[in-house]
N, C-alpha and C positions, 0 to 999 in steps of 0.2 A: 445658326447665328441669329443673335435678335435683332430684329431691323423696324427703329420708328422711323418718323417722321417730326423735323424740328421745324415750327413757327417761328418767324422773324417777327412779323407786323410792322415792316420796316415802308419809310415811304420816298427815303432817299435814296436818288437815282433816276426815279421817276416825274414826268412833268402833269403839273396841276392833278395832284393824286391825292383827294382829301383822307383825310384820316377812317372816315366808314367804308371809303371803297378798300382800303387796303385790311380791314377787319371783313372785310366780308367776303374777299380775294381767298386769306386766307382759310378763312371755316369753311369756302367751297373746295379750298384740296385737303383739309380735315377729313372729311366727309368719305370726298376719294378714299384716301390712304385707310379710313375705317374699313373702307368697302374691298379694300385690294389686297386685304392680306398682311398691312402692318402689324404691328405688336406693338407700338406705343405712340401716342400723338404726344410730342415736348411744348414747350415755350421758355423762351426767357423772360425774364424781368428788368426790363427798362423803361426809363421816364424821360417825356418832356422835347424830345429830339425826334428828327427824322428818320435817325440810325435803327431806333426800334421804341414800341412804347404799348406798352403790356404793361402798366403800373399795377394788377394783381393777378398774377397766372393762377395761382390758387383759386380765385372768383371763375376764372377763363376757364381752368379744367371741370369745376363745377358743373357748366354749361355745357361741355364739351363731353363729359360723362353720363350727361343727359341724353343730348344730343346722338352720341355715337355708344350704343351699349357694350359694344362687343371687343371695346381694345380697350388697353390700358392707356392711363393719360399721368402727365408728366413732365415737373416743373428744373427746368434746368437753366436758371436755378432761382431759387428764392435767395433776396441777398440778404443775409439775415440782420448786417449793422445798421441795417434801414426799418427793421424791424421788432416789435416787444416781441422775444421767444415764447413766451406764454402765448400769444394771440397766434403764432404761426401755428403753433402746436393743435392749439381748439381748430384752425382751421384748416388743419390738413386732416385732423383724427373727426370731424363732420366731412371732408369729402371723401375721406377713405370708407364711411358709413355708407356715405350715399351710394357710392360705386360697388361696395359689394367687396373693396379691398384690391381694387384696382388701381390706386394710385402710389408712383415711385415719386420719391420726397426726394430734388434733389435742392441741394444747399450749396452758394456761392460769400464770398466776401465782398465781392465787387471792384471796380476798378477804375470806372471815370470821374474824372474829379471833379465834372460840373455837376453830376448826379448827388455826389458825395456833398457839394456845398450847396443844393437845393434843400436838401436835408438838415442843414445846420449841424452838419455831422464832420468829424478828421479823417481826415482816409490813414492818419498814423495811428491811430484805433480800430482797424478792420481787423487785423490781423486778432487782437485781442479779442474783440466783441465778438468774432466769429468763433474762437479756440471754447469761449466761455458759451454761447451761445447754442451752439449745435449739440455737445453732448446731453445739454439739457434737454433738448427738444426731442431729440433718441430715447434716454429715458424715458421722456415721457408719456411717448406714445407705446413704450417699452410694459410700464409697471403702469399707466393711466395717474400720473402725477407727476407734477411739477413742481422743484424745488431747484435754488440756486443760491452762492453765496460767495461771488466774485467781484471784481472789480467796478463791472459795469451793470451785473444783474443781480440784485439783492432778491431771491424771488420768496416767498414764506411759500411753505408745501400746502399745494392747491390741490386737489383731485382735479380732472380731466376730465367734462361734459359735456357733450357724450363721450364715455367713456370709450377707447381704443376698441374695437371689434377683433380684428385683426392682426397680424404678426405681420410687424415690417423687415425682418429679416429677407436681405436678399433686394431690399425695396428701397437702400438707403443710395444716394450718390452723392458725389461731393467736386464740384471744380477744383481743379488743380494745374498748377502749371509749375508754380514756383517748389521750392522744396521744401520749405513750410508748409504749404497747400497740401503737397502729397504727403510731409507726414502728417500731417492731422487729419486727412483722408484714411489713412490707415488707422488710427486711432481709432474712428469711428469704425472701421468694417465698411466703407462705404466702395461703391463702382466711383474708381475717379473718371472725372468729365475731363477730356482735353479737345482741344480745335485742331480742324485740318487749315493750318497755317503757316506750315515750313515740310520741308523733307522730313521724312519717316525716322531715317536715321539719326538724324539730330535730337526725335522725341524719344526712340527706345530704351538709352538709359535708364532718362526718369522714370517711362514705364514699369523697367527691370524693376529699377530703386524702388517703387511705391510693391509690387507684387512682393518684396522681400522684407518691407515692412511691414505688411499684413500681418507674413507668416511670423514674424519676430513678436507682434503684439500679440496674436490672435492664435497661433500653433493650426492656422485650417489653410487651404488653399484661397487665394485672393478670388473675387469675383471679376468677371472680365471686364477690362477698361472701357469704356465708351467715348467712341469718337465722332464727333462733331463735324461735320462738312457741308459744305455748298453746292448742288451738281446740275450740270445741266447736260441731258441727255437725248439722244438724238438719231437719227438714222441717216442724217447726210453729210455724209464725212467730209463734205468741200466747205461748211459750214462753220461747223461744230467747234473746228478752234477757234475762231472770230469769236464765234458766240461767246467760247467757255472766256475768253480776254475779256471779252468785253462786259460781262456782268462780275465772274469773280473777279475780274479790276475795278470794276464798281463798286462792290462790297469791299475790298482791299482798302479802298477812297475814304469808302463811309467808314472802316474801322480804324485809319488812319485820323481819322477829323476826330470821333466822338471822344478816343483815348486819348491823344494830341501823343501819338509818337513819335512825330519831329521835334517836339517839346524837348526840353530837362526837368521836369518835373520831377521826372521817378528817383534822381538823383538824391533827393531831399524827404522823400515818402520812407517812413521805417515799415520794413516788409515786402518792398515791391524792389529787390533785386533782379528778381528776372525778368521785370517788365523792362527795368534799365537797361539790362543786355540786349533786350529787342529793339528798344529804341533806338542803342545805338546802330546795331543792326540794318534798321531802317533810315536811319539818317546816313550811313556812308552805300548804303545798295539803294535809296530812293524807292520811291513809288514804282518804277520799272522793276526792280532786283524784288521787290517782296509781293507783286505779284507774279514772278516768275517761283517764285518758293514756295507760293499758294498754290499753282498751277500743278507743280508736282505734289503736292497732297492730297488735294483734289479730288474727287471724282468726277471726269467729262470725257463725253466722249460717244461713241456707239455701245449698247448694250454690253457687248462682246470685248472691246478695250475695256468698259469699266470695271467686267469682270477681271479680265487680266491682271488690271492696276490693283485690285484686292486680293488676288494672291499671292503679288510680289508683296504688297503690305503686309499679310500673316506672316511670310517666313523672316520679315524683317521684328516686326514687334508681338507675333503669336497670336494668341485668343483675341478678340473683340468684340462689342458690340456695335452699333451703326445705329447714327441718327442723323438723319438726311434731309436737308432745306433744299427746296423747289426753286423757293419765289424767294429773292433778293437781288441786290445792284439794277434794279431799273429792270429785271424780268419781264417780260410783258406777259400777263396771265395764259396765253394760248400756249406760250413756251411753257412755261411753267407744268401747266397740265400736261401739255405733250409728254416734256420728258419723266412726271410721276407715274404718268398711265403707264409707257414705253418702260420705264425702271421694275415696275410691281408686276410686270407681266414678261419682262426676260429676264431681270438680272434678280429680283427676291426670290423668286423658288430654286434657283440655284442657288444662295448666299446660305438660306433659310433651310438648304440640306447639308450646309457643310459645319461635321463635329469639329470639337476644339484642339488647338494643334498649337506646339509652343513655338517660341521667338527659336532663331538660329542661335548657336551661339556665340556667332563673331557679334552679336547682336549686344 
């Protein structure tokens, strides 16, 4: 199994926590997770807020592939309606030079709507800007050119400078939740990105659904899904649930505020269907009910349960990949490392021996 490690750069949650100490929080469990045996350091891309604020992970893995030679690095995700495709393109095919072809390109459309009007941008164009957007930038790092002639990107055929090095095959991912997302995730050939944010069973479908679009578009076998969570790890088990409520209910907080899903917004967004079903979701189960549906996602725990809780996930949804955040909801740094060191030293080199095994089929 491949197992990174996901950046937040989040400062919500936390008291009097400026914005350097929480950039520099992070690049010291970077550092860590280079040194313990990870396979990818992530980041997202968000702006402007507490919830998280990496305005260019692509700059950030630059540094970050400087910084740590020996792992892959890895943007989950680049939001591309916020972006000219052409400039993603030069600057992911310059860091994928500098690294040696060590960077996984992942692409998102985005989702909050304060983000989305800091930009002067529609969130009822993400769906578009992204469909038009991504296969472009595939190509281009494909064939070292870029050309488009859509809706939103008129581009005239530019070659690519520096030109592409390497084969991103295998290196493409793509956010997904909704079922647009996953199919244009399959379009692409890309590893969809989902969060651990509900019961397992509830996401296995869509899983299935995206694995069987692959094959419909592509006639090869799907690459494995990448799942997203939050964990806090531990060895005193009189603790350890406190803890785990208490910070993934923190991040629960902050990802309840930054997307407003108590809101009705999404009612009115063209494309953001399943965001609506969550919200409603969240508004008749509250802030209690959805972090009790994060908890079972989750990973928390002692070594030994988190392991557990990841073999019951295989035989619900099969293959995966892991990418796993430390530091979030008001973490306090010493946890944080505790439970990365504690994770990369009992539960990775068991995850990290185990081959690929499919979904059940009640599943």
């Amino acid at each position: 199994m491949d197992v990174g490690m996901m950046m937040v750069f989040a400062s919500y949650g936390w008291e009097n926590c400026p914005d350097d100490r929480v950039w520099d929080e992070e690049i010291r469990l970077a550092r860590i997770a280079a040194d313990s045996g990870f396979d990818c350091l992530w980041s997202a891309e968000h702006h402007f807020n507490d919830y998280s604020f990496v305005p260019d992970n692509l700059a950030l893995m630059t540094h970050l592939a400087a910084l740590c030679p020996a792992i892959d690095v890895g943007t989950a995700a680049v939001i591309l309606p916020w972006h000219d495709p052409l400039r993603v393109a030069e600057n992911a095919a310059v860091l994928d030079m500098l690294s040696k072809g060590r960077l996984r390109l992942g692409m998102g459309r985005g989702l909050a709507r304060r983000e989305f009007a800091a930009f002067r941008l529609s969130m009822d164009e993400s769906r578009g800007r992204f469909d038009e957007a991504a296969p472009m930038i595939v190509n281009a790092l494909k064939t070292g050119f870029m050309e488009g002639d859509g809706k939103y990107y008129k581009q005239p055929r530019i070659e690519i400078r520096p030109r592409p090095q390497h084969s991103f095959d295998g290196r493409i991912y793509a956010v997904a939740s909704s079922e647009d997302s996953v199919d244009s995730a399959a379009k692409l050939g890309a590893h969809l990105v989902m969060f651990a944010d509900r019961p397992w069973e509830m996401r296995a479908p869509t899983i299935e659904h995206g694995r069987a679009l692959h094959r419909k578009y592509h006639g090869t076998e799907p690459p494995p899904v990448m799942l997203t969570e939050f964990c806090v790890c531990g060895s005193d088990t009189a603790t350890l649930e406190d803890e785990a409520r208490k910070y993934q209910g923190k991040f629960v907080e902050s990802n309840f505020y930054h997307y407003e899903f108590l809101g009705e917004h999404f009612k009115t967004v063209k494309g953001y269907d399943a965001y609506q079903q969550k919200a409603e979701i969240a508004r008749k189960g509250g802030l209690d009910g959805a972090v009790a549906g994060f908890m079972q996602a989750a990973s928390w725990g002692t070594p030994d349960k988190i392991l557990r809780d990841l073999e019951a996930r295989r035989k619900v949804v099969g293959d995966f990949e892991m990418n796993v955040a430390f530091r979030f909801g008001g973490t306090p740094y010493e946890v944080s490392e505790r439970g990365l060191r504690l994770f990369a030293k009992e539960v990775l080199p068991v995850v990290k021996s185990w081959g690929p095994v499919k979904a059940a089929k009640a599943a």
